[in-house]
Biopython code that builds the backbone (N, CA, C, O; Angstrom):
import numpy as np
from Bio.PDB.StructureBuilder import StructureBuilder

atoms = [
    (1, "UNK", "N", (10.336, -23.332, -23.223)),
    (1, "UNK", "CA", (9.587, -22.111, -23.474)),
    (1, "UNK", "C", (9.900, -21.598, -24.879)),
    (1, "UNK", "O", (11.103, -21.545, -25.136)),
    (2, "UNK", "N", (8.753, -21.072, -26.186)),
    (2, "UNK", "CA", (9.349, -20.653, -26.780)),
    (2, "UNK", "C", (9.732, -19.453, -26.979)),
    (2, "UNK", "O", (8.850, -18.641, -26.700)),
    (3, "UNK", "N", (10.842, -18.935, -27.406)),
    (3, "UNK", "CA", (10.896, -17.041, -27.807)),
    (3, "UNK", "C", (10.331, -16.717, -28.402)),
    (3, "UNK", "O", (10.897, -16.546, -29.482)),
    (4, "UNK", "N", (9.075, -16.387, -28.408)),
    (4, "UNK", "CA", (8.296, -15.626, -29.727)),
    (4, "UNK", "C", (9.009, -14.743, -30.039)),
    (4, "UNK", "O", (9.688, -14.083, -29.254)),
    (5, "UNK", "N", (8.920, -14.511, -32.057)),
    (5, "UNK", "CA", (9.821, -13.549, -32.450)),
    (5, "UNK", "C", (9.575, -13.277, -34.218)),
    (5, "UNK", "O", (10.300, -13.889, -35.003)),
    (6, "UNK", "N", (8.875, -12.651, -34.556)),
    (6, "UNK", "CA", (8.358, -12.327, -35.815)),
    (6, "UNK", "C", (6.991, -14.150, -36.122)),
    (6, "UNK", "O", (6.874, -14.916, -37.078)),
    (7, "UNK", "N", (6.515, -14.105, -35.192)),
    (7, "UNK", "CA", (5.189, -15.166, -35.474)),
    (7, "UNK", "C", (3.840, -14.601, -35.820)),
    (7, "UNK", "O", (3.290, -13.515, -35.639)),
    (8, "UNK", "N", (3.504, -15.768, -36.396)),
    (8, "UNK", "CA", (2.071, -15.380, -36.869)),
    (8, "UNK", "C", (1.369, -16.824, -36.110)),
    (8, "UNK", "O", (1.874, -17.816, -35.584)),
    (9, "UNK", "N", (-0.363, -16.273, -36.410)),
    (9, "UNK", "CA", (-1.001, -17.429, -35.596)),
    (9, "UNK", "C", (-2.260, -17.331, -36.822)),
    (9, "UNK", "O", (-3.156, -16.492, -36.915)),
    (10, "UNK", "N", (-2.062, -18.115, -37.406)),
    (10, "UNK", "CA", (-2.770, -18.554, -38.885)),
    (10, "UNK", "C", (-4.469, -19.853, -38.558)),
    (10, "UNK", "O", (-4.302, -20.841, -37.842)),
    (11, "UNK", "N", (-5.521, -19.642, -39.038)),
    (11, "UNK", "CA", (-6.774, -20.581, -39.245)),
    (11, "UNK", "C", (-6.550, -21.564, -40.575)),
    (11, "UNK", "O", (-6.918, -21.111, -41.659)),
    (12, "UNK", "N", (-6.275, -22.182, -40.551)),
    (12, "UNK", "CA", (-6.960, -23.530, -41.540)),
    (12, "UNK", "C", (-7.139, -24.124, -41.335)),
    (12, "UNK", "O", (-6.849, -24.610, -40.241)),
    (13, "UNK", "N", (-8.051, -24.847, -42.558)),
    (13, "UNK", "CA", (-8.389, -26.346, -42.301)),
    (13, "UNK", "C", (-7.721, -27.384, -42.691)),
    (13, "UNK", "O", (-7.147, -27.491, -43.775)),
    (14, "UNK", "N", (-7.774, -28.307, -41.697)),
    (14, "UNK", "CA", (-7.072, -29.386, -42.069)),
    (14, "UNK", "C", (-8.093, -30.640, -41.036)),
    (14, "UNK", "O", (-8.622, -30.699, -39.925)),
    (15, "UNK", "N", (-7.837, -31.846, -42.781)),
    (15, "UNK", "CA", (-9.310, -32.636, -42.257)),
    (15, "UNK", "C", (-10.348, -32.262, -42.430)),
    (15, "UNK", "O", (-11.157, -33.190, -42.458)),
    (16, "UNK", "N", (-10.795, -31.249, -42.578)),
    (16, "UNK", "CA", (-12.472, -30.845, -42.331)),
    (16, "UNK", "C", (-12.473, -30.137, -41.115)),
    (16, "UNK", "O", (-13.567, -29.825, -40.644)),
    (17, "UNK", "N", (-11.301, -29.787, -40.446)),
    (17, "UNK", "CA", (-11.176, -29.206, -39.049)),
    (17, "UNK", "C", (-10.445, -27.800, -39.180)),
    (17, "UNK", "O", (-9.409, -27.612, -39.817)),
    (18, "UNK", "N", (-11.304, -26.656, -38.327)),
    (18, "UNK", "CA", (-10.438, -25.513, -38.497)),
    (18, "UNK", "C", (-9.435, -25.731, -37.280)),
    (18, "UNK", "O", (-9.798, -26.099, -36.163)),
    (19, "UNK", "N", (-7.895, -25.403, -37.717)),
    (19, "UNK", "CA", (-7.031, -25.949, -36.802)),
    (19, "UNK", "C", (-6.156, -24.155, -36.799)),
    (19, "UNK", "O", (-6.160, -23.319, -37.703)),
    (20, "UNK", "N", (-5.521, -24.090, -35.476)),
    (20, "UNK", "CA", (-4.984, -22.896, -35.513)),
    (20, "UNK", "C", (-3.293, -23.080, -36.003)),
    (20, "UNK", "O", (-2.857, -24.159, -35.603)),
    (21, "UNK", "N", (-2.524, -22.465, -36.583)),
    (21, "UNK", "CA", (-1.448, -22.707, -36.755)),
    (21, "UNK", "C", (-0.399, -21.653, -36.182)),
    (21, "UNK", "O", (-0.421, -20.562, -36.753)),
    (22, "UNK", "N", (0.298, -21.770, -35.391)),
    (22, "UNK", "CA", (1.533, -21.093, -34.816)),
    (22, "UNK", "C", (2.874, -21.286, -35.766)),
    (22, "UNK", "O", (3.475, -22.354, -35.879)),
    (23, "UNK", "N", (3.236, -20.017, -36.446)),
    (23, "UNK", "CA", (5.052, -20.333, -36.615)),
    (23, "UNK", "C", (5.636, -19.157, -35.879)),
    (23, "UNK", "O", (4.830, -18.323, -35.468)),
    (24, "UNK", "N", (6.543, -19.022, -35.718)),
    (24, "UNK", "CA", (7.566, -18.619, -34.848)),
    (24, "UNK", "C", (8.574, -18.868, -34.612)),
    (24, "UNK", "O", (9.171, -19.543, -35.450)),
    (25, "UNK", "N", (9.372, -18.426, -33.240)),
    (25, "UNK", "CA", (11.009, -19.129, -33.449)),
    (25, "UNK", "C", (11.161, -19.158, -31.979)),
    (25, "UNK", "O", (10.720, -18.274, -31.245)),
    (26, "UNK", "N", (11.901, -20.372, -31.512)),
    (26, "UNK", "CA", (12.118, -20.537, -30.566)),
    (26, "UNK", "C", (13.892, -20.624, -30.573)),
    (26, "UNK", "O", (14.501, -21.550, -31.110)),
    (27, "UNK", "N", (14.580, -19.422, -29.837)),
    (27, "UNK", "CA", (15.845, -18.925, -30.171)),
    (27, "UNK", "C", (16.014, -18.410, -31.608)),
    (27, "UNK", "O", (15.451, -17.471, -32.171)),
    (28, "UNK", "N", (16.980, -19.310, -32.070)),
    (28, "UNK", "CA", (17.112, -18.982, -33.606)),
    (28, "UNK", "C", (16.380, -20.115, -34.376)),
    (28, "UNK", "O", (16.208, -20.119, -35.595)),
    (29, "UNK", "N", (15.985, -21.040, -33.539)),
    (29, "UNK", "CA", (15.391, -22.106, -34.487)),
    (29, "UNK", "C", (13.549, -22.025, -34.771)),
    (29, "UNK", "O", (12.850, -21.982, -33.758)),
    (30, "UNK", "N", (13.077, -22.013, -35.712)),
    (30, "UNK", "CA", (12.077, -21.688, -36.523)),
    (30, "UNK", "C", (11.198, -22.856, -35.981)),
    (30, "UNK", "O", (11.709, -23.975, -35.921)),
    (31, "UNK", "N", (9.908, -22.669, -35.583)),
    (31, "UNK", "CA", (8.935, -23.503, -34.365)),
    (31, "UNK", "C", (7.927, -23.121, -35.095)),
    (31, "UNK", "O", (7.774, -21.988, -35.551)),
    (32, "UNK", "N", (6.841, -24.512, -35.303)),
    (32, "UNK", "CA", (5.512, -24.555, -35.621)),
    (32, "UNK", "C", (4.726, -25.406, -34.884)),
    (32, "UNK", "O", (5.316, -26.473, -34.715)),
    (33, "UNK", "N", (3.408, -25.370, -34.266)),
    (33, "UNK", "CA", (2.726, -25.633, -33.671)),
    (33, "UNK", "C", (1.822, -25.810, -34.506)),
    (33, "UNK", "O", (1.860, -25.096, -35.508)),
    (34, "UNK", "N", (0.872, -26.673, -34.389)),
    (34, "UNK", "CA", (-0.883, -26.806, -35.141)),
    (34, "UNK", "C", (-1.379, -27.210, -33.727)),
    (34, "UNK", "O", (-0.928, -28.150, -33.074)),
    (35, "UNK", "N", (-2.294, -26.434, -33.375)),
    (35, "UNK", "CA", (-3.027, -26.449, -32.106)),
    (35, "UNK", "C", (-4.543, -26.090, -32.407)),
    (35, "UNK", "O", (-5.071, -25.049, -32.799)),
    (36, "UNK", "N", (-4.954, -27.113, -32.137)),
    (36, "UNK", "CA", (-6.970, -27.241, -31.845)),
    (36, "UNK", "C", (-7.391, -26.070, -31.968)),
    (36, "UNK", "O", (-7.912, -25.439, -32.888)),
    (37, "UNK", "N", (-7.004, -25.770, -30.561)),
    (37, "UNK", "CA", (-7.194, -24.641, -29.658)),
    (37, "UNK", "C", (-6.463, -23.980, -29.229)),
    (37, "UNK", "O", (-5.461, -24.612, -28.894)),
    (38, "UNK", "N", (-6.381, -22.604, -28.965)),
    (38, "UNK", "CA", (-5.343, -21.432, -28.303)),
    (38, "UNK", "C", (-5.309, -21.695, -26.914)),
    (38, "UNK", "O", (-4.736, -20.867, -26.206)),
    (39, "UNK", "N", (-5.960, -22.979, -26.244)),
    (39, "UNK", "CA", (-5.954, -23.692, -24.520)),
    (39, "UNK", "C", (-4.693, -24.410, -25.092)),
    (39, "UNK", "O", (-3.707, -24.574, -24.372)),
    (40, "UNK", "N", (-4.726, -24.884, -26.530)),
    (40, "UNK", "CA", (-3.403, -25.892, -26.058)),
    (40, "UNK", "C", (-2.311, -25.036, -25.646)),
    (40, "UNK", "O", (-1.435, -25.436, -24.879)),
    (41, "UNK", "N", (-2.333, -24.065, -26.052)),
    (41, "UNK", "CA", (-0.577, -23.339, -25.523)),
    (41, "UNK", "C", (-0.819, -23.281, -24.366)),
    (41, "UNK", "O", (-1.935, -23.216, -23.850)),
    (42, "UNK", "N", (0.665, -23.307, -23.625)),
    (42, "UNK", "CA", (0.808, -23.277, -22.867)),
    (42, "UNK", "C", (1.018, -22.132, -22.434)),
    (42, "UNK", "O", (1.288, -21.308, -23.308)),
    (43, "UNK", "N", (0.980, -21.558, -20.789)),
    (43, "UNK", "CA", (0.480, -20.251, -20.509)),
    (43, "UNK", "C", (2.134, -19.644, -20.749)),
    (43, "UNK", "O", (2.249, -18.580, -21.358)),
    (44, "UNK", "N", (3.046, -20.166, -20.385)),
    (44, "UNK", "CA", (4.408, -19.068, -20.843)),
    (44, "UNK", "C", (4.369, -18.690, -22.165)),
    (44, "UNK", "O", (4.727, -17.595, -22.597)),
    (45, "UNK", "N", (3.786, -19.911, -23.009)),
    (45, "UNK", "CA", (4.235, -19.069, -24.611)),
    (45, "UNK", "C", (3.047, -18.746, -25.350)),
    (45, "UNK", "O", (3.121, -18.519, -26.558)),
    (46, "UNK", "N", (1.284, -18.681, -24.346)),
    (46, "UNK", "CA", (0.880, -17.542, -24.587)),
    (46, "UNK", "C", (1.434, -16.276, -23.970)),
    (46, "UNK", "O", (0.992, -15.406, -24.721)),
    (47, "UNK", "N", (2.134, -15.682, -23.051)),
    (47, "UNK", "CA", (2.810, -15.071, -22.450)),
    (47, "UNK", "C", (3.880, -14.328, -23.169)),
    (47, "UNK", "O", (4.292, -13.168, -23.209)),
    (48, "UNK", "N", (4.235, -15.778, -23.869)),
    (48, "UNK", "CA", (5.498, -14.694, -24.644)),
    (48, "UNK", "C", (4.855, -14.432, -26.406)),
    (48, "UNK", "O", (5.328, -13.751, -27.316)),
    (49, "UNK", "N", (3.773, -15.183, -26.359)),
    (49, "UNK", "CA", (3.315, -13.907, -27.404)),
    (49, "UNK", "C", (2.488, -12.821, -27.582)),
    (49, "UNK", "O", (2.146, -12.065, -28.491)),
    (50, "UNK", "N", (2.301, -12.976, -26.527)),
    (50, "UNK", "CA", (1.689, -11.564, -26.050)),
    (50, "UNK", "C", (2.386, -10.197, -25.947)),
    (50, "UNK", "O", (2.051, -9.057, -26.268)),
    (51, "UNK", "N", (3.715, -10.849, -25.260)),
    (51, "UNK", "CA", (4.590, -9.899, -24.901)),
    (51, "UNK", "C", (4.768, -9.647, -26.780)),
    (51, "UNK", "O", (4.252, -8.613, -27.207)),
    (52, "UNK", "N", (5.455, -10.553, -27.784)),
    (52, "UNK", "CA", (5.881, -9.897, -29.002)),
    (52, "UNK", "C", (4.971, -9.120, -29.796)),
    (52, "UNK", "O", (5.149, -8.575, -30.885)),
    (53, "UNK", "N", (3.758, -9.180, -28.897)),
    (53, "UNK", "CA", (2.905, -8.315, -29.972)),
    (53, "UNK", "C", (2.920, -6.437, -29.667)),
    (53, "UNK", "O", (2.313, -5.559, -30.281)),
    (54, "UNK", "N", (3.873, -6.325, -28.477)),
    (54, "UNK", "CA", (3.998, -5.068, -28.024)),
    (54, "UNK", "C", (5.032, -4.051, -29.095)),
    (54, "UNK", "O", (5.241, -2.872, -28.812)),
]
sb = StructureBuilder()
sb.init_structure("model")
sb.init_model(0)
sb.init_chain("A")
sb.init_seg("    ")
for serial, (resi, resn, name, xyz) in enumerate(atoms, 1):
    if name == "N":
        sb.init_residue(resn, " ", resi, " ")
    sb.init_atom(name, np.array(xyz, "f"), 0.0, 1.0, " ", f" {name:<3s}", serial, name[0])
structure = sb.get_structure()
């Protein structure tokens, strides 16, 4: 699961493809994702960034 914790969820392209980009941190260690789609996450760590946006 990751800890969301000061992340952003960024659009670019890459390829010719708009791709979504996740950084964040999972504990203390610094986590990036490039995901298609906001389906690829998985529902806990849409969950837990939901929760960090409170």
């Amino acid at each position: 699961m990751i800890i969301c914790s000061d992340y952003s969820l960024e659009t670019v392209l890459h390829d010719g493809e708009y791709a979504q980009v996740f950084r964040g941190w999972c504990g203390s260690t610094p986590a990036v994702l490039k995901i298609l789609k906001l389906s690829h996450l998985l529902p806990e760590q849409i969950a837990c960034c939901n929760e960090s946006l409170v």
